[in-house]
C-alpha positions as CSV (number, residue, x, y, z in Angstrom):
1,X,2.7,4.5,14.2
2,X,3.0,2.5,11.0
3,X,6.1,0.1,10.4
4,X,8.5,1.0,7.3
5,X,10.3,-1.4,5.4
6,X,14.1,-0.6,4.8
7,X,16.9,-2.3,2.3
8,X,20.2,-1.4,2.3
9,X,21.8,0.4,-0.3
10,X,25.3,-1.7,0.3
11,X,24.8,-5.5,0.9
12,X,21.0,-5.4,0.1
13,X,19.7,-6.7,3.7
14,X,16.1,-5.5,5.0
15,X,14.7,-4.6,8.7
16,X,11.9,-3.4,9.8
17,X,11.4,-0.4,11.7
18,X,8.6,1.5,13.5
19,X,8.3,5.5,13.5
20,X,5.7,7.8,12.7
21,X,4.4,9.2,9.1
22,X,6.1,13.0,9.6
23,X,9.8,11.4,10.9
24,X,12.3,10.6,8.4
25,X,15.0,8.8,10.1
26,X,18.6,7.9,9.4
27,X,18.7,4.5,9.4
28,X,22.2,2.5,9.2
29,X,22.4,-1.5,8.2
30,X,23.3,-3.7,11.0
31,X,25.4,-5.5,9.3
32,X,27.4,-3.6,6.9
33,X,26.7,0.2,8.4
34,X,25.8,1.5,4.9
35,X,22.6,3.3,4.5
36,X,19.4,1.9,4.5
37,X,16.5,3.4,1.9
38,X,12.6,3.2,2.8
39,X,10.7,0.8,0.3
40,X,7.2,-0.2,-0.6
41,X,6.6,-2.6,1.4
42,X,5.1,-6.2,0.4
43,X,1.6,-6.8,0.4
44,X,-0.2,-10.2,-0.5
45,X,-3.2,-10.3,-2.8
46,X,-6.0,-12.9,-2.6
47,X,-8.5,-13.3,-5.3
48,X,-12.1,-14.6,-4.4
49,X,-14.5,-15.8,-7.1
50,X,-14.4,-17.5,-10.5
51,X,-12.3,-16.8,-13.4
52,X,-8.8,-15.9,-11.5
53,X,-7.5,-19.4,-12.4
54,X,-6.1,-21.1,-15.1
55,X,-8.0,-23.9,-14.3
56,X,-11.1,-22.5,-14.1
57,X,-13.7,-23.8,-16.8
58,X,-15.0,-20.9,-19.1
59,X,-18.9,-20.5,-18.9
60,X,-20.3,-21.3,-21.9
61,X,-23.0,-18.6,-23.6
62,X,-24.4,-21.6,-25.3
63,X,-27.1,-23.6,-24.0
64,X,-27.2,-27.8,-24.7
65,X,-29.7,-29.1,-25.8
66,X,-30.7,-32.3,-24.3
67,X,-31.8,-35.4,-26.1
């Protein structure tokens, strides 16, 4: 069963609950017993490799010539 992330509509406070794909629960705030709306949850990115970074150098096309 997959875990939903919920915010409430009232004071804006967010749980976590588990149920499955096909329910569609009621779910009330704990702390201000207002109703509570599913949401996207959050989800962290992580980029591998060169070139995702400001600080990354750009590769030059031109080759040096040494001397």
């Amino acid at each position: 069963m997959p875990m939903y992330r919920y915010v409430c509509e009232n004071c804006g406070s967010e749980e976590v609950h588990l149920h499955g794909v096909n329910d569609s629960p009621v779910i009330e705030c704990g702390k201000c017993g207002a109703r509570m709306n599913r949401t996207i949850g959050r989800v962290g990115i992580v980029f591998k490799g060169s070139g995702y970074y400001i600080t990354d150098n750009k590769k030059s096309t031109a080759e040096t010539k040494s001397e």
